[in-house]
Each structure stands twice: as C-alpha cells, then as structure tokens.
C-alpha positions as CSV (number, residue, x, y, z in Angstrom):
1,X,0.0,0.0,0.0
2,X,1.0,3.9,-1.0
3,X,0.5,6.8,0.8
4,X,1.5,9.0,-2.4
5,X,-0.5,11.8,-4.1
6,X,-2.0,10.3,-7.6
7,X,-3.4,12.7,-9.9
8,X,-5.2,12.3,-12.9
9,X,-3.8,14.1,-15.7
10,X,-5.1,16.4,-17.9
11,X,-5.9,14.7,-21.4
12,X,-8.3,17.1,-23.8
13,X,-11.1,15.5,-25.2
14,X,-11.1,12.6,-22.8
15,X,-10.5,13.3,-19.0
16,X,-13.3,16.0,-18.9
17,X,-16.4,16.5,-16.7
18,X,-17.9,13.4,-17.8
19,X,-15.2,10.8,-17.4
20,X,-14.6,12.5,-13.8
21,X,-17.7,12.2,-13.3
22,X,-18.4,8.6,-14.2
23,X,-14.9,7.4,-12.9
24,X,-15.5,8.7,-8.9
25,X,-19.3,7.0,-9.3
26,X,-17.3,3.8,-9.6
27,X,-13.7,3.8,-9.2
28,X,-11.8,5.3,-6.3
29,X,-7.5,5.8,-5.5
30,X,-7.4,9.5,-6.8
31,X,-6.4,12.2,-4.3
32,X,-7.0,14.9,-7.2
33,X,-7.5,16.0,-10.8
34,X,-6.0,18.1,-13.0
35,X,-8.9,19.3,-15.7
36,X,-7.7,19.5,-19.5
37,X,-6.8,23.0,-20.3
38,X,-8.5,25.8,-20.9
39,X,-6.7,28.7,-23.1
40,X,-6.5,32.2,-22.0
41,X,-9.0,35.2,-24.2
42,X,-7.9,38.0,-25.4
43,X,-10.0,40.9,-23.4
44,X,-11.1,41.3,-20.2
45,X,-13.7,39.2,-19.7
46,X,-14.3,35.3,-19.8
47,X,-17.3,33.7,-21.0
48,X,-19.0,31.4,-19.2
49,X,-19.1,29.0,-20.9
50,X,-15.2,28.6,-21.7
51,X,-15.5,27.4,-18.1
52,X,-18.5,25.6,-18.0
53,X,-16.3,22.2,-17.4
54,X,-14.9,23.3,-13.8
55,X,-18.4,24.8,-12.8
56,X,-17.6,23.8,-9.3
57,X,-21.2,22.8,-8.5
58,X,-21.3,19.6,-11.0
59,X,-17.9,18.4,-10.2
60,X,-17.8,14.8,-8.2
61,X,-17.3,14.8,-4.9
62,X,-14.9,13.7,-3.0
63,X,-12.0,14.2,-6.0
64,X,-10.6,18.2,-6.0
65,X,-10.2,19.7,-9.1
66,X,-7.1,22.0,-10.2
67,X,-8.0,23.8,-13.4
68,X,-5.3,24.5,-16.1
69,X,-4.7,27.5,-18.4
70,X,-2.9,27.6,-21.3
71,X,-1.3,30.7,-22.9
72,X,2.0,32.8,-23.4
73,X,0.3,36.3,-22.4
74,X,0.8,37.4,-19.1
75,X,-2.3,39.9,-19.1
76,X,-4.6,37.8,-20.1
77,X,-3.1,35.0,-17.9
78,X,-4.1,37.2,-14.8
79,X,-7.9,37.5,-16.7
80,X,-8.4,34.0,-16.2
81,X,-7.0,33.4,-12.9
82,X,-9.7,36.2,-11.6
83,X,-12.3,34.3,-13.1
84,X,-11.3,30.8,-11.9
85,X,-10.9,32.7,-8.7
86,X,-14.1,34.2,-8.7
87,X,-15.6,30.4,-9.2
88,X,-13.9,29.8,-6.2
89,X,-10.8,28.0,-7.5
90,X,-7.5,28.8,-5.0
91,X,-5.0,26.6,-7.2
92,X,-4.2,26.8,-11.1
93,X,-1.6,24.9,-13.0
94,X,-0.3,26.2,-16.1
95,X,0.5,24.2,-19.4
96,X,3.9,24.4,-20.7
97,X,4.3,20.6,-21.4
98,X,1.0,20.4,-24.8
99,X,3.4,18.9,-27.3
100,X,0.9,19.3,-30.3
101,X,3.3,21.7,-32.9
102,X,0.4,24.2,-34.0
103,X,0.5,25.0,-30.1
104,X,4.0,25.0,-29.1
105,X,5.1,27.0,-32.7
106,X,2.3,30.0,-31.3
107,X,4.8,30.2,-27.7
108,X,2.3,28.1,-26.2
109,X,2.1,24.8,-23.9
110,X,5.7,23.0,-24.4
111,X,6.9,26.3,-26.8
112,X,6.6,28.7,-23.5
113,X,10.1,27.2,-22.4
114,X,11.2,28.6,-25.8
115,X,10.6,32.1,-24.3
116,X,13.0,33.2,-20.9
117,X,11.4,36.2,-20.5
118,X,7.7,35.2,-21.1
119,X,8.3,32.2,-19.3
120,X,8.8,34.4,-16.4
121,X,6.6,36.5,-16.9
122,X,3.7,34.2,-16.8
123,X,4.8,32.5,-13.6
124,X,5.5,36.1,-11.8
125,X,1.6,36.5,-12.9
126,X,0.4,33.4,-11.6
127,X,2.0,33.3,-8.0
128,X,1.1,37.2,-7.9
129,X,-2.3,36.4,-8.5
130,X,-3.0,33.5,-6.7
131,X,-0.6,33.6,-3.4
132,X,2.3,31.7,-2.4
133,X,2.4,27.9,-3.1
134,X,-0.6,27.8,-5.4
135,X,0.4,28.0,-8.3
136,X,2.1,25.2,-10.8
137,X,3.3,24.3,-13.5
138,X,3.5,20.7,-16.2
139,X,6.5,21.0,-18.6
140,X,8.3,18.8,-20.7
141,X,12.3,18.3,-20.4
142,X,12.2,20.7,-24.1
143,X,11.5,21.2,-27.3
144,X,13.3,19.4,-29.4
145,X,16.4,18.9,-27.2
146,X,16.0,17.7,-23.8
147,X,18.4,19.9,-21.8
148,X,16.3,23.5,-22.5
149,X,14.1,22.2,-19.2
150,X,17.6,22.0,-17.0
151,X,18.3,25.3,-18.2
152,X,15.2,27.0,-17.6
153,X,14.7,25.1,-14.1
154,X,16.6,28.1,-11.9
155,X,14.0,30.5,-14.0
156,X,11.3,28.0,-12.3
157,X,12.4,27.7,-9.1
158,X,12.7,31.6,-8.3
159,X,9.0,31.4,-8.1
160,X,6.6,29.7,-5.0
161,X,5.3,27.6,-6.7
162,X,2.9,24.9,-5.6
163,X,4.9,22.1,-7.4
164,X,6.6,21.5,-11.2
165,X,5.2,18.3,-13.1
166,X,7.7,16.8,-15.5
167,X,6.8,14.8,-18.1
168,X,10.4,13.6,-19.4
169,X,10.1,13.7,-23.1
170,X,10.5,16.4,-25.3
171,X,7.5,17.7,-27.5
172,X,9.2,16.7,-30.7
173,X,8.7,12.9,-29.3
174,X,5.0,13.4,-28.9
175,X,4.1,10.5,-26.9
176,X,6.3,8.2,-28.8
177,X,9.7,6.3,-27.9
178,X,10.3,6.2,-24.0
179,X,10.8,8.3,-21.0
180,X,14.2,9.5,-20.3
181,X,14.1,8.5,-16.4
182,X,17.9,9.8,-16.2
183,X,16.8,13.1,-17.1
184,X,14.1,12.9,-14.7
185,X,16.8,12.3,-12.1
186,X,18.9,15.0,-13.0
187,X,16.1,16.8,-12.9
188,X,14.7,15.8,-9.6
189,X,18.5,16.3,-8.0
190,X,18.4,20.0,-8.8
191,X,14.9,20.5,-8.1
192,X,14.6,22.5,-4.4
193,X,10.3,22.7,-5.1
194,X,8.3,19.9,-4.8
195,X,8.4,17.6,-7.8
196,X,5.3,15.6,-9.8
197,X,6.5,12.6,-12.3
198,X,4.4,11.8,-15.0
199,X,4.5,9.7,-18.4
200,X,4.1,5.8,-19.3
201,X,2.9,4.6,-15.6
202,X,0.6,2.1,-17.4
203,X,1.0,-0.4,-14.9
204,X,1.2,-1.5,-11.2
205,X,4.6,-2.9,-12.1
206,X,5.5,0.8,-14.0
207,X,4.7,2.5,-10.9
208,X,6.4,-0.1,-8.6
209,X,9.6,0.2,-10.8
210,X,9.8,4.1,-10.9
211,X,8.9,4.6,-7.2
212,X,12.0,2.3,-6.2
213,X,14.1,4.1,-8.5
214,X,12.7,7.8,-7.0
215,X,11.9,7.1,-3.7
216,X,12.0,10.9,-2.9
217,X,9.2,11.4,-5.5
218,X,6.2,11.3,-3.7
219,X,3.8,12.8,-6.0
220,X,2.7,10.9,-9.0
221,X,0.0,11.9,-12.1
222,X,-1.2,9.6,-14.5
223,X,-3.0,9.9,-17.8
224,X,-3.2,7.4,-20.1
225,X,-2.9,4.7,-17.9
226,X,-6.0,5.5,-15.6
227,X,-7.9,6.1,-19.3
228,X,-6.9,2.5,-20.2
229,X,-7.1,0.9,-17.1
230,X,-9.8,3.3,-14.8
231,X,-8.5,0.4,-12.1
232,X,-4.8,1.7,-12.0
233,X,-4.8,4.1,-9.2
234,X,-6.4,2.0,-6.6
235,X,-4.3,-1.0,-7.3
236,X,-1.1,1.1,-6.7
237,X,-3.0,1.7,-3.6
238,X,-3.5,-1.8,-2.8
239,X,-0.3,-3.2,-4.1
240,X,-2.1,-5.8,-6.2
241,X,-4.3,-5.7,-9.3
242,X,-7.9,-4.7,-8.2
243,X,-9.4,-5.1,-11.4
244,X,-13.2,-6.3,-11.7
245,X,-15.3,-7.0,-14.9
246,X,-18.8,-5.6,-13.7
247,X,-17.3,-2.9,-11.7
248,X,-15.4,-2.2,-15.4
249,X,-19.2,-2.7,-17.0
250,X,-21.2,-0.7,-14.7
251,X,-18.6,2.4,-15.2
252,X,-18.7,1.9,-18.8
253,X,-22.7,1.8,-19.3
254,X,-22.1,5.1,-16.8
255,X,-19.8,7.0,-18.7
256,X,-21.8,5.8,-21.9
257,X,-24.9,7.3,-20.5
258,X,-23.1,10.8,-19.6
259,X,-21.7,11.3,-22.9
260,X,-25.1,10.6,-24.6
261,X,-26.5,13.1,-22.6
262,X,-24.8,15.5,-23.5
263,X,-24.0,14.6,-27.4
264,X,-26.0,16.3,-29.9
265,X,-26.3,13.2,-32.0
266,X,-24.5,9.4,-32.7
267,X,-21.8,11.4,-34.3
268,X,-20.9,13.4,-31.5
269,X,-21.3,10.4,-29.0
270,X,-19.3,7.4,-31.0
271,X,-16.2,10.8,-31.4
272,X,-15.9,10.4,-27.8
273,X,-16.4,6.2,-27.0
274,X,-13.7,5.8,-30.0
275,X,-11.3,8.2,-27.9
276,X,-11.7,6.6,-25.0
277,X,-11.6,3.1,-26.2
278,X,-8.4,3.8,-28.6
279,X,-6.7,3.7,-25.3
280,X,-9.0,0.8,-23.5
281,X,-8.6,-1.7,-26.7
282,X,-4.9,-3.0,-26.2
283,X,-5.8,-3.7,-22.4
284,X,-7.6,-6.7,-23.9
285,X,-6.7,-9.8,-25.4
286,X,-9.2,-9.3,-28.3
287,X,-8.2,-5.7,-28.2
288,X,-6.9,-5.5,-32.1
289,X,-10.0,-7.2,-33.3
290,X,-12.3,-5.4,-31.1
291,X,-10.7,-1.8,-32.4
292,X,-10.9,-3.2,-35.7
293,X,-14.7,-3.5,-35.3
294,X,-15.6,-0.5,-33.0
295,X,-14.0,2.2,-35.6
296,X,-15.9,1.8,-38.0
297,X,-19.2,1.6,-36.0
298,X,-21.7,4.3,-37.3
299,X,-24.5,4.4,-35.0
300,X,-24.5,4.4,-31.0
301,X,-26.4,0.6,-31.6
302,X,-23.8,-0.5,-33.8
303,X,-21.1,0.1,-31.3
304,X,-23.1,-1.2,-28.3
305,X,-23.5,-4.7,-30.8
306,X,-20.1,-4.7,-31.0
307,X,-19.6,-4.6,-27.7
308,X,-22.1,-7.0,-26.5
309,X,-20.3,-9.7,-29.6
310,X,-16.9,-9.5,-28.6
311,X,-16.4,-11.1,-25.6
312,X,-13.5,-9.0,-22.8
313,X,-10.7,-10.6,-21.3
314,X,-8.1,-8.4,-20.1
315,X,-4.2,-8.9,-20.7
C-alpha cells in the first residue's frame, strides 16, 4: 500500500467533466485531478461557458479539481486566474508541457520554455495572482532537445510555486519512444520545489519500478494509464491488481450514459467512446480485433453490438 499523491492528468477531449464524473461513481485511489486546459482570451472578460467544465457545482465529490490554463500572455493570464478565482478555485496549474506543434510554434504549452522572458513573466503573474504555493506548473524536459528544461529550471524555481510536473520527453517525441528516467533524475537532483512525475505509468509494475528508483518522489499523475485501465490508481494503492469486470461494465454503461446526454447526436457520442476506447482496446486480449470492429461503427447501436459480440478478457 502507498500513501502517495496520484493525480489524474489532464488529457483534452477525454478526462473532462464526464469521465470525472463517471470514474469517482465507480472507481476510487485519486487524491486529485487536473482538468484538461482551458486557453487564456484576449480581453477582459471570460465567457461562461469557456469554463463551463470546472463549474464547481457539477464536479464529483470527494476528487478536488485543479484547473489548467494555457497561454503565453501574461495579461490575459491574470484575466483567467480572476475568473477561476471568482468560481472559487484557489489553485491553477499552467500548461507548458502540450506537445501538439500548431501550439507549441504559437509560444504556447511546451513552446513557452522557448521564451525566458515570457516564461517568467507568466509565472510572476500566476504566484502574484494567486498567493504563495498555489500555483504550478507541467513542462516537458524541451522542445526538441532535452536539456532547454535544465536550463530553464533556476527561472522556475525563483518562483513559490505549488509544485513542477515533468513529463520527461521532449515535445518533438509526442508520446512516442520512452521516457528518459535519467533526465528525470537530474532533474529531480536540482529541483529544491516539490516535484510531480508523470508519463508511461501504465501499470502497477510501471509504478512499482519508478517509485524504487525515485523514492524521494512522492507525488505521481497519471493519464493514459487510468484512461486505459480506470483500475490503475487503486491498485497502486492496494499493491495488487484490483481489477473487476462488472465494476469495469457498470462504469462503462455510466460513462456511456453521460456522454449521450450531452451529445448532440450518434456522431458526437461514438467521437468520444472511439477516444476513450483507442486507449481501452490493447488492455484486452481481443483488443486489435475489437478496435478493428468498434471504428468503423456508425451508429450508438452499432457500437453497443459490437460490444455485446466480442467477448472482454483483459491482458
């Protein structure tokens, strides 16, 4: 058993409202979330409905929720901090870890490191705005090379920040090849703040491995492997694999039923089961033939069939 902090991290288009919804219905071993970015506006004024996913009164109980902004512009970095604020929100973290290029070439997410002054700038305006210790930041060890984090680190840790997240690849690598856990350590060596890992903790074993190798690391966030495996979190707690086919069922008719809800149409609805079961596929053994059949569904019946046909066994 763990007594670390696990986070869910922030994964647009997937862990939003409705997945944190469904997953603290059913699942449990979260101590927080982090909510998929939201990017700053020009002006000074935010629209409701740009924040209508934190609303603090729909969010599940029992699992705080940390907004995120994204953005490269100071002033209009302080906009949406007031209006978080005024929802009641006392901690923000900021994205400079988005790897997407269209983003990082604008200055933004993992392209902010690019940027001394900027970078500075925007984490001046976030610990001014929000107070000591409640403000953070997700990065990425760089751009292309995976040094520009180490040099940007004394920029990050003039600041009080309420902790750095590193996810140790750089944004040219997407979310392909493998972490660089040596950088991490370097990392975590020079790092006086407190320090989040995150990246590729799929498993019990993952997490097992990395926490023997930092055992000063006590704070851990996890993306794709809660999306894959919604189990993940409390079997680190437990120390053994907690998984459960019709606890897995019931949560999946759940989420299901919260995404129709809300989707305008079949369309809308099968955009968001094919995102979330791109990553809950290979967790099977019939995973390949089960994707093979599920993207191509066209109707919210057709999927459901496919579903019903193929019968689950996990890995």
């Amino acid at each position: 058993m763990t007594n670390a902090t696990i986070s869910l991290a922030p994964l647009r288009g997937v862990t939003g409202l409705r997945f944190r919804q469904a997953f603290q219905a059913h699942m449990s071993g979260l101590d927080l979330a982090v909510a998929p970015f939201i990017a700053t506006v020009q002006g000074d004024r935010v629209k409701p409905e740009i924040l209508r996913g934190i609303e603090p009164s729909v969010q599940p109980k029992g699992l705080p929720l940390i907004p995120q902004v994204i953005g490269k512009d100071a002033r209009q970095l302080r906009v949406m901090l007031r209006a978080m604020k005024e929802l009641g929100y006392t901690q923000v973290d900021l994205n400079s870890g988005c790897p997407w290029p269209f983003v990082a070439k604008k200055g933004r997410g993992a392209g902010l490191l690019r940027d001394e002054a900027n970078l500075a700038a925007m984490l001046e305006a976030g610990c001014e705005e929000l107070g000591e210790g409640n403000f953070s930041i997700k990065v990425r060890l760089g751009i292309e090379e995976k040094t520009l984090l180490a040099k940007r680190l004394p920029i990050l840790l003039r600041y009080p920040l309420r902790e750095i997240c590193v996810h140790p690849r750089t944004a040219k690598q997407m979310y392909e090849g493998t972490v660089d856990l040596d950088a991490f350590e370097r990392i975590c060596e020079a790092c006086t703040l407190p320090l989040t890992y995150n990246g590729d903790i799929r498993t019990l074993e993952d997490y097992q491995m990395l926490s023997a190798r930092f055992p000063t690391v006590s704070r851990w966030m996890i993306g794709r492997g809660i999306v894959a495996n919604p189990f993940l979190a409390e079997s680190i707690r437990a120390g053994k694999d907690t998984r459960d086919m019709a606890r897995f069922q019931a949560w999946h008719a759940d989420i299901l039923a919260r995404y129709a809800e809300n989707a305008p149409g079949d369309h809308a609805l099968l955009g968001h089961l094919k995102e979330l079961w791109s990553y809950l596929a290979p967790t099977f053994k019939q995973g390949d033939q089960l994707w093979n059949s599920l993207k191509i569904t066209r109707t919210r019946d057709e999927f459901e069939r496919v579903l019903r046909l193929v019968p689950l066994q996990w890995r």
